[in-house]
C-alpha positions in Angstrom: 36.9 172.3 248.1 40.5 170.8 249.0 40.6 167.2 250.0 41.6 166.0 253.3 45.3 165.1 252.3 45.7 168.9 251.5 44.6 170.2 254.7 48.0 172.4 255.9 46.5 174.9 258.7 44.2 175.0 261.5 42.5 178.2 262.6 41.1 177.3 266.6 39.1 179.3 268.8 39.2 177.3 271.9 37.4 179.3 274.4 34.6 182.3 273.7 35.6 183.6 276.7 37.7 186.4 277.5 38.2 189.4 280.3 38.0 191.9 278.2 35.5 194.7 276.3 36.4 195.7 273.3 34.3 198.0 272.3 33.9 196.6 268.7 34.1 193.4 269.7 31.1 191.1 268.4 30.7 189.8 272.1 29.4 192.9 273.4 27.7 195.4 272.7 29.5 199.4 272.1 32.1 197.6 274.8 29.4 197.4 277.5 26.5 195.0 277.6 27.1 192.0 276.7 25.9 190.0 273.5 22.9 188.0 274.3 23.1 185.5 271.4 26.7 184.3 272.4 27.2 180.6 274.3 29.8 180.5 276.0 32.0 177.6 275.2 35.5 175.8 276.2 37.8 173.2 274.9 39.3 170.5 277.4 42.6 168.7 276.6 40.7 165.5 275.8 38.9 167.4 273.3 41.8 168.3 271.8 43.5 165.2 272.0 40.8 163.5 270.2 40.5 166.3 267.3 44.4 166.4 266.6 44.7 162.7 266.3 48.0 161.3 264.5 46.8 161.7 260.8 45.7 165.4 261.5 49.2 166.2 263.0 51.2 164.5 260.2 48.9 166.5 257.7 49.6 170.0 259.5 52.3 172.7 258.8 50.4 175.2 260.7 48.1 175.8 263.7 47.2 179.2 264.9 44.7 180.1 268.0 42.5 183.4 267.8 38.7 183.0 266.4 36.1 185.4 266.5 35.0 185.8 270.6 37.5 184.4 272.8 40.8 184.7 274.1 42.9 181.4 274.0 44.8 182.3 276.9 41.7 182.4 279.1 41.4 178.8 278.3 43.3 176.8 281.3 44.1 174.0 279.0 46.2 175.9 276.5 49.4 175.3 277.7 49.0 171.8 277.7 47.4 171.9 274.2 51.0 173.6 273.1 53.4 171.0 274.9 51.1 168.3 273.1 51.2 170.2 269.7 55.0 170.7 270.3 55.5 166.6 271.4 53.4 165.6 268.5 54.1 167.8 265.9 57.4 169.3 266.5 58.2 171.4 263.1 54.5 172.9 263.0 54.0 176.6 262.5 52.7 177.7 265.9 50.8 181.3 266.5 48.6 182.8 269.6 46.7 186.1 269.4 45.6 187.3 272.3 45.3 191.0 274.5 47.8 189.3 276.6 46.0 191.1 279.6 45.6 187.6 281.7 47.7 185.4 283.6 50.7 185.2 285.8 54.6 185.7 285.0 55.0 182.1 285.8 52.4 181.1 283.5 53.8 182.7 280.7 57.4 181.5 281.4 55.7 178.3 281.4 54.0 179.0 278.3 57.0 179.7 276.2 58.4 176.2 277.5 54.9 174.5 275.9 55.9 175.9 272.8 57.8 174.6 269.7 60.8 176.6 268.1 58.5 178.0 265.2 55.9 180.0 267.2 54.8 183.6 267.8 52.5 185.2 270.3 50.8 188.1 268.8 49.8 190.7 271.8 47.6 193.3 270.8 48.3 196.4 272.6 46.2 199.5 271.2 48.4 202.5 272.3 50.5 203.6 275.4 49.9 204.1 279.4 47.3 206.7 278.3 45.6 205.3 275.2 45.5 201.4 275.3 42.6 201.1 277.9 40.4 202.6 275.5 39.9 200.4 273.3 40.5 197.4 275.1 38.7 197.4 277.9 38.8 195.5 280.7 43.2 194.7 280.5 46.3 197.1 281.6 48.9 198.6 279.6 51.1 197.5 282.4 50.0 194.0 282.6 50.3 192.9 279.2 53.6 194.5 278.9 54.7 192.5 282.0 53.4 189.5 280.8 55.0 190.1 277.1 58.4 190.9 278.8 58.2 187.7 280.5 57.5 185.6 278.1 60.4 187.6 275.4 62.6 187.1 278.5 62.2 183.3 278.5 62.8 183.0 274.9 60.0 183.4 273.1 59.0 185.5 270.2 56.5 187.7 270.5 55.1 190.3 267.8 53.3 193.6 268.9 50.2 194.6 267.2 48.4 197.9 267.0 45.5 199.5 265.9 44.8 202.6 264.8 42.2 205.0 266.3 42.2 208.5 266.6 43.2 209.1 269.9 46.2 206.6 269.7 47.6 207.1 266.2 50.0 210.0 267.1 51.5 207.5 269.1 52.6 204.8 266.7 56.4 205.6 266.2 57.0 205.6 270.3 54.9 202.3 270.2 56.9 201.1 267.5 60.3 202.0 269.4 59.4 200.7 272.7 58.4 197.0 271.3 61.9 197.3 269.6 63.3 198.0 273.2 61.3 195.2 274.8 62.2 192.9 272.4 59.5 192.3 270.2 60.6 190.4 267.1 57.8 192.7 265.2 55.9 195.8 265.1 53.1 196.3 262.8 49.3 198.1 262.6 46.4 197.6 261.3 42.9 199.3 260.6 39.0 198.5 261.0 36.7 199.0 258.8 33.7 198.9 261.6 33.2 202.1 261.6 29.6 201.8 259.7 27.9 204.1 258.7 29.3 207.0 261.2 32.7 207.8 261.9 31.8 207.9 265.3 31.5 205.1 267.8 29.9 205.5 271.2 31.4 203.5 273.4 29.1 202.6 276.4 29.1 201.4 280.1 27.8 198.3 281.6 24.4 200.0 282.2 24.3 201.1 278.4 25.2 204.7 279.1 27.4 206.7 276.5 31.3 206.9 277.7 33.3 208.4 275.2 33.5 208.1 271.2 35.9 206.6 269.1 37.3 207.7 266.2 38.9 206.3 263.0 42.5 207.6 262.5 43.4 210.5 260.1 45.9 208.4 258.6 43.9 205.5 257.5 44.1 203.1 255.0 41.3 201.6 254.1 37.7 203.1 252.8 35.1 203.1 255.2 31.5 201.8 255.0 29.4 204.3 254.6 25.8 204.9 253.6 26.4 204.9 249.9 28.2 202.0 250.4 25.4 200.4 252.1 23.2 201.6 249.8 25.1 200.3 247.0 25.2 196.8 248.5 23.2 194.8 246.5 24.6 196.2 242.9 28.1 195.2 244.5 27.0 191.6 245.8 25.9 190.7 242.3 28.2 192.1 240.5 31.7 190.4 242.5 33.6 187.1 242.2 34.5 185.0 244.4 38.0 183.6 245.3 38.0 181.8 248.4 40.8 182.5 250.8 41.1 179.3 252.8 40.9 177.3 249.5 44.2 178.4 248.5 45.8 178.2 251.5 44.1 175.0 252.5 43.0 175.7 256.0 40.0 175.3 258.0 38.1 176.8 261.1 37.7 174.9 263.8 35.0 177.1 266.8 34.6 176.9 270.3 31.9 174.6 270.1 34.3 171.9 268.0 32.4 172.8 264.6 34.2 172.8 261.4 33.9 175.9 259.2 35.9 176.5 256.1 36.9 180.0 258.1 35.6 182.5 261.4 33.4 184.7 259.1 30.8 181.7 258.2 31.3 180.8 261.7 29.9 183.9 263.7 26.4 184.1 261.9 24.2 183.3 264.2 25.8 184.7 267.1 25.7 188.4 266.1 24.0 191.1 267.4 22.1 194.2 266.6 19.8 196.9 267.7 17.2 198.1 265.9 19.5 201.5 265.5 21.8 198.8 263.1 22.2 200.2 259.4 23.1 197.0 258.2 20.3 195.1 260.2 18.7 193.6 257.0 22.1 192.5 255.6 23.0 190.3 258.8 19.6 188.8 258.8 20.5 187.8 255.4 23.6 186.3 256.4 22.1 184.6 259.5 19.3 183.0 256.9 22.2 182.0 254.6 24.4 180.7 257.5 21.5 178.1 258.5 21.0 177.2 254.8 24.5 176.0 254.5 24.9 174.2 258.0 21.2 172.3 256.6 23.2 171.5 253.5 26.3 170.1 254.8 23.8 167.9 257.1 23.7 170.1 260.3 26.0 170.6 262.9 25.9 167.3 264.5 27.8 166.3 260.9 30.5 169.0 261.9 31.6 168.2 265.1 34.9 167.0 265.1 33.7 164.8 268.5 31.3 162.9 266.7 33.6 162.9 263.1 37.2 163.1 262.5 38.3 165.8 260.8 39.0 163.4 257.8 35.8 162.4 257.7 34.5 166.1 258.2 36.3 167.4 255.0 36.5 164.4 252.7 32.4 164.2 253.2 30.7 164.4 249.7 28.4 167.2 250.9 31.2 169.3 252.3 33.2 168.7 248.9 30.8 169.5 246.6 28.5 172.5 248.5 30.8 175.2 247.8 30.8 176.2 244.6 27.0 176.4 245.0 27.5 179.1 247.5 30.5 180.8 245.4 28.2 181.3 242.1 24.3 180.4 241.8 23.6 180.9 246.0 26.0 183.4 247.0 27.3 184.0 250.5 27.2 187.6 251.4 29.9 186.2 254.0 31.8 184.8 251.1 31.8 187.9 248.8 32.3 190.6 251.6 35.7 189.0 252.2 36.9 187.1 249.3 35.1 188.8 246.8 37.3 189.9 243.9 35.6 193.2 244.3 36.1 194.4 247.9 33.2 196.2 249.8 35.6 198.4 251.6 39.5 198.1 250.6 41.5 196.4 251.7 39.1 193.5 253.3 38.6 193.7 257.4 41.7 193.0 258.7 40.4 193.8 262.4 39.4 190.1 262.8 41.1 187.9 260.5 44.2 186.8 261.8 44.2 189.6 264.2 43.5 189.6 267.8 39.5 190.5 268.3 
């Protein structure tokens, strides 16, 4: 693994909270009840502070905020995180992802004055008046566009982000012109492979009660996991290579409980869910096994806490250095192969979480 004098950008998830219910998201379950196995968790400015110390801010070209449960902006901190990211490191690459469903105007005027010149806030907004709310439960179409045209109208750059269902995809071209009209510096979609096993997904109610289903798009890119793919797994996890992402870009993960992982995936292990109704049950309690194997080899999670380490010392630790090609070749992580595996699972590799907005 890269040294700690190559380090370039930092992935944060500084909250694992947020409003909303996504019905796909990992912190509930089918958007309704929510997932028993997550711990809630929040950065305070002195935390961060403390993590991005001078030698991690002269070392960093890039810092984006998204991980796998929260919403940064539900973090009451953040704009004070930005101003000091912005006084401290003033030509760093600077990106939020968020549903953009929270907050006041004000806030996000003040938001875009926290930020430095390179920076973009990623909103993801799932459809129109009529669509949106059904996948992202819990915000308002309205809302986030008033928030977004707020925070474009005080100077900041913002890039709209949609995915794809059925029930919205016949909607994309309007989508497309009205971010254009607002002023959104981009447009762009993106597709989920969680559609597994079925292409149907029940979404349900707080109570557990079947709402409505939703649908992958006709249109769609990538190749679904179905059950020959499940069934095919294990032929496909011994057969692919491994080239890890992060490596080559030099980045780490840094979760809402201050733990360093090389990325999110490793990171949300032991925190997912599943009913016994789960095809791919058996696989995640593989990767759960896996997940505690590697923290027990890097010398637990006390050792990757970036309040009881620096991140120097984190990175540039013997163990950390010298685990992964271990779990790249003779002790393979499922985690590892299912998204940097040369051969790809489902094509191209799930976009819905990384560096997307949950």
């Amino acid at each position: 693994m890269f040294k700690f004098n190559e380090l370039k950008t930092i992935h944060l998830e500084i909250t694992s909270r947020c409003q909303a219910s996504c019905p796909m998201c990992p912190r509930n379950f089918h958007g309704g009840l929510p997932n028993p196995n997550l711990v809630l968790a929040d950065w305070t400015i002195d935390d961060f502070i403390q993590i991005f110390n001078k030698e991690v801010c002269e070392q960093l070209t890039g810092v984006y905020f998204c991980g796998n449960f929260g919403d940064p902006i539900i973090n009451d901190d953040l704009i004070d995180m930005c101003q000091y990211l912005k006084d401290n490191c003033p030509n760093i690459n600077l990106r939020i992802h968020t549903n953009g469903g929270a907050r006041s105007v004000d806030w996000w005027k003040r938001l875009r004055e926290a930020l430095p010149n390179n920076h973009v806030v990623i909103f993801a907004l799932d459809g129109l008046e009529d669509t949106h709310h059904l996948y992202r439960i819990g915000t308002k179409y309205e809302t986030v566009i008033r928030n977004a045209q707020a925070f474009i109208n005080a100077g900041g750059t913002a890039e709209w982000v949609f995915i794809k269902f059925k029930h919205n995809e016949h909607q994309a071209e309007e989508a497309e012109k009205r971010s254009k009209e607002l002023g959104f510096e981009r447009f762009s979609m993106k597709n989920t492979i969680r559609f597994i096993g079925d292409t149907k997904y029940s979404v349900k109610d707080k109570h557990g009660e079947h709402q409505y289903f939703l649908e992958p798009p006709d249109t769609n890119e990538v190749t679904l996991i179905d059950k020959d793919t499940i069934a095919g797994f294990d032929k496909w996890y011994n057969e692919t290579e491994i080239e890890c992402y992060v490596q080559k870009e030099k980045e780490i993960y840094i979760d809402a409980h201050r733990n360093i992982f090389p990325c999110c995936f490793l990171a949300s292990a032991p925190y997912n869910y599943s009913d016994t109704k789960d095809m791919i049950k058996h696989i995640k309690t593989r990767i759960e096994e896996q997940y505690y194997e590697l923290v027990d080899s890097l010398g637990g999670l006390e050792n990757l806490h970036t309040l009881n380490r620096s991140v120097k010392e984190i990175i540039d630790d013997p163990k950390w250095q010298t685990a992964w090609y271990k779990y790249w070749t003779e002790n393979k992580l499922i985690t590892c192969a299912r998204v940097c595996g040369k051969t790809k699972l489902s094509k191209p590799v799930d976009q819905f979480v990384k560096r997307s907005s949950n």
